[in-house]
C-alpha positions in Angstrom: -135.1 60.3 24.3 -137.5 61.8 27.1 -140.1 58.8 28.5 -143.5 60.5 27.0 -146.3 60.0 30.1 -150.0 59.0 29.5 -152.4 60.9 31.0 -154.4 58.4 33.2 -157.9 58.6 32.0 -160.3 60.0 35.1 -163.0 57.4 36.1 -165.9 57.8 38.9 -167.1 56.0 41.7 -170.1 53.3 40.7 -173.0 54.5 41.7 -174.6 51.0 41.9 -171.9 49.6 44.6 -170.5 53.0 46.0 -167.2 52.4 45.0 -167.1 48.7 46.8 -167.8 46.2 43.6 -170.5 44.4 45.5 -173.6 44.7 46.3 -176.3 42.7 48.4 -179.2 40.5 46.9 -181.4 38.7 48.7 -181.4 34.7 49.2 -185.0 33.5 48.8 -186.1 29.5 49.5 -188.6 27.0 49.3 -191.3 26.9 46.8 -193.3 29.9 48.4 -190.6 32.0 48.3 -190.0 33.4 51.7 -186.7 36.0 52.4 -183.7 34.0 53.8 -181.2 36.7 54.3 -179.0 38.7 52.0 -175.7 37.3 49.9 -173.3 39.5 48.7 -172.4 39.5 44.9 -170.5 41.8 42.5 -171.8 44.3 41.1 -172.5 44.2 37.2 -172.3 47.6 37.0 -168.6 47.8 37.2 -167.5 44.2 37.3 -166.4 44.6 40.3 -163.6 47.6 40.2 -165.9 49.8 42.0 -164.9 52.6 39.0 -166.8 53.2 35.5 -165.0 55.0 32.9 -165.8 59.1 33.0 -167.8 60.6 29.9 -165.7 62.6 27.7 
């Protein structure tokens, strides 16, 4: 018997993190809240894989 292949299902870039899976927040401190600087997280958009799923 032949091996049958799956097609593999097309996905597209996140636009959230551009195809990275992170993104930057920014760090804020103290009780007034001032800026601090920027941390870099994953992006919930895609959990991190930098691909969502396409629409069929």
């Amino acid at each position: 018997m032949a091996a049958r292949k799956t097609a593999k299902p097309q996905v597209k870039q996140c636009p959230t993190c551009k195809g990275t899976g992170e993104v930057s927040r920014p760090v804020r401190v103290g009780r007034k809240r001032r800026y601090a600087g920027e941390q870099s997280g994953i992006c919930l958009g895609c959990l991190g894989s930098g691909e969502i799923p396409a629409d069929d």
